[in-house]
C-alpha positions as CSV (number, residue, x, y, z in Angstrom):
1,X,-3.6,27.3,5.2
2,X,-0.8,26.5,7.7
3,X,-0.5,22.6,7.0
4,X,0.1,22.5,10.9
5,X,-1.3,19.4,12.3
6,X,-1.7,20.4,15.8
7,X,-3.3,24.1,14.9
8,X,-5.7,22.2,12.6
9,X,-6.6,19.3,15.6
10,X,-7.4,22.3,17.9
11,X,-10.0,24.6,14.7
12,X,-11.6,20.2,14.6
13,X,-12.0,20.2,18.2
14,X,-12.9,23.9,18.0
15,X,-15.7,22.9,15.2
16,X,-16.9,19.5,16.8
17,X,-17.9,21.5,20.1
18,X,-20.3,23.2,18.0
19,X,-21.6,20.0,16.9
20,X,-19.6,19.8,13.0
21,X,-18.8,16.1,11.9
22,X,-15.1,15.6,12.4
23,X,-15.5,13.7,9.0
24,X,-16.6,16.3,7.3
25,X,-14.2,19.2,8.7
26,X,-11.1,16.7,7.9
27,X,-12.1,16.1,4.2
28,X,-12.8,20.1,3.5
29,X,-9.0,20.0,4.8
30,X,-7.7,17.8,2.7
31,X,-9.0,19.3,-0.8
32,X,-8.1,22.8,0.3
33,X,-4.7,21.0,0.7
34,X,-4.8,19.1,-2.4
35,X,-6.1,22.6,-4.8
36,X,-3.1,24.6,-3.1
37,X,-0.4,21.7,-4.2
38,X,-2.0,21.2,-7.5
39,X,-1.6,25.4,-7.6
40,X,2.0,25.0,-6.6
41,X,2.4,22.1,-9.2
42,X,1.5,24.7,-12.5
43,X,4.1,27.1,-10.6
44,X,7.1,24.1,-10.6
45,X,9.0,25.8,-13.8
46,X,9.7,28.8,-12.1
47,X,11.0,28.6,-8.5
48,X,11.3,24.7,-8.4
49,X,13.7,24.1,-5.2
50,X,10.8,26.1,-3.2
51,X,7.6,24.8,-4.9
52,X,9.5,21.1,-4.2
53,X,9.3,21.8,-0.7
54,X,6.1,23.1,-0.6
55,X,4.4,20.1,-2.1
56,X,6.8,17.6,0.3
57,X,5.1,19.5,3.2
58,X,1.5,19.7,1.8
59,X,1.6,15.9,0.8
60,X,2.9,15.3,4.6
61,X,0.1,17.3,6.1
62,X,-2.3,15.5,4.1
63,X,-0.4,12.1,5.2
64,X,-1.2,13.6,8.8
65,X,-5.0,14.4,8.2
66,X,-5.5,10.5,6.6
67,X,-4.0,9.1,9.6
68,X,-5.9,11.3,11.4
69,X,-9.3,10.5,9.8
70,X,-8.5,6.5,10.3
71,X,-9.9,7.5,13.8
72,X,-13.5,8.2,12.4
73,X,-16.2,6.5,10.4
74,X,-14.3,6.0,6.8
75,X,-18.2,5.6,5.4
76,X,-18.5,9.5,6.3
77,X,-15.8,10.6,3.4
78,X,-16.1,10.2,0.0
79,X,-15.2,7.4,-2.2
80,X,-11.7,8.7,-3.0
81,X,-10.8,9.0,1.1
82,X,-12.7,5.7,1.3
83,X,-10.4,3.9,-0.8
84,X,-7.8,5.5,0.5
85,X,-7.9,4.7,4.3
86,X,-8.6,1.6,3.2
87,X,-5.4,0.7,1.5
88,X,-3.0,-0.1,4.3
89,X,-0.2,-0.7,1.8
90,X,-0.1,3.2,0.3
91,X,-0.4,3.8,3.5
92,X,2.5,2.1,5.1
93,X,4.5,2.8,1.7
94,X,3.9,6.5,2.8
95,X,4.8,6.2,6.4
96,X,8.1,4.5,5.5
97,X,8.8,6.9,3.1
98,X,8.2,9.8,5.8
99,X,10.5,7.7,8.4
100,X,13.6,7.8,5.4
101,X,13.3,11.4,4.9
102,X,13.0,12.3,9.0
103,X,15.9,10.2,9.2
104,X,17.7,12.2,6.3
105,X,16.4,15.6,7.9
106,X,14.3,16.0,4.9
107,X,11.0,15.8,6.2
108,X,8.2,18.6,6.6
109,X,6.5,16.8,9.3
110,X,5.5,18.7,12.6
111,X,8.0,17.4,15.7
112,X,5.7,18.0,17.6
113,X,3.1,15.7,16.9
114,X,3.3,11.9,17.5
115,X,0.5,11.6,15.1
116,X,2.6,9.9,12.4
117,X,4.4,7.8,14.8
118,X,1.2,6.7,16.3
119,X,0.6,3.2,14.4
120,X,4.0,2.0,15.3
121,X,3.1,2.6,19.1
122,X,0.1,0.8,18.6
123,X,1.7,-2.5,16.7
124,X,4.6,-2.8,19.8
């Protein structure tokens, strides 16, 4: 896995052309993400500056792929994802986390995706 927003919006388009549910392709990417973090998360005792990082930039990506699945039919995901992108205040608690630690450099989120920064475009 990359956990590289725009490399992963190009394999969805990629996969929709040949007639995939976006729904389902974005869901598959967010376990895969959520089984390699809870694989670094056993690892933490032995390298824990690195695995610290690595989880910050998994939980990011999957930040990225729930924003992104907003744009789809949340009855198309399971209950778990349904919950989720229903909950605007995780959400935004999230998103103003991610803000604090761009701000502070510490962020893992692709530059060069607006995705994240797309609600606050939308709410101007």
């Amino acid at each position: 896995m990359d956990f590289d927003i725009p490399e992963f919006k190009k394999r969805l388009d990629h996969e929709r052309l040949k007639g995939t549910q976006p729904e389902t392709i974005i869901q598959h990417e967010i376990r895969q993400a959520e089984e390699v973090k809870e694989g670094l998360s056993e690892e933490n005792d032995h390298a824990s500056e690195f695995v610290s990082e690595a989880i910050n930039r998994i939980d990011t990506y999957i930040f990225q792929l729930h924003e992104l699945a907003q744009e789809f039919n949340p009855e198309e995901f399971d209950l778990d994802q349904q919950t989720y992108l229903q909950d605007d205040r995780v959400h935004d608690r999230i998103a103003n986390r991610i803000d604090r630690l761009k701000e502070q450099g510490e962020a893992n989120a692709s530059t060069e995706d607006p995705l994240l920064r797309q609600g606050e475009a939308e709410q101007e």
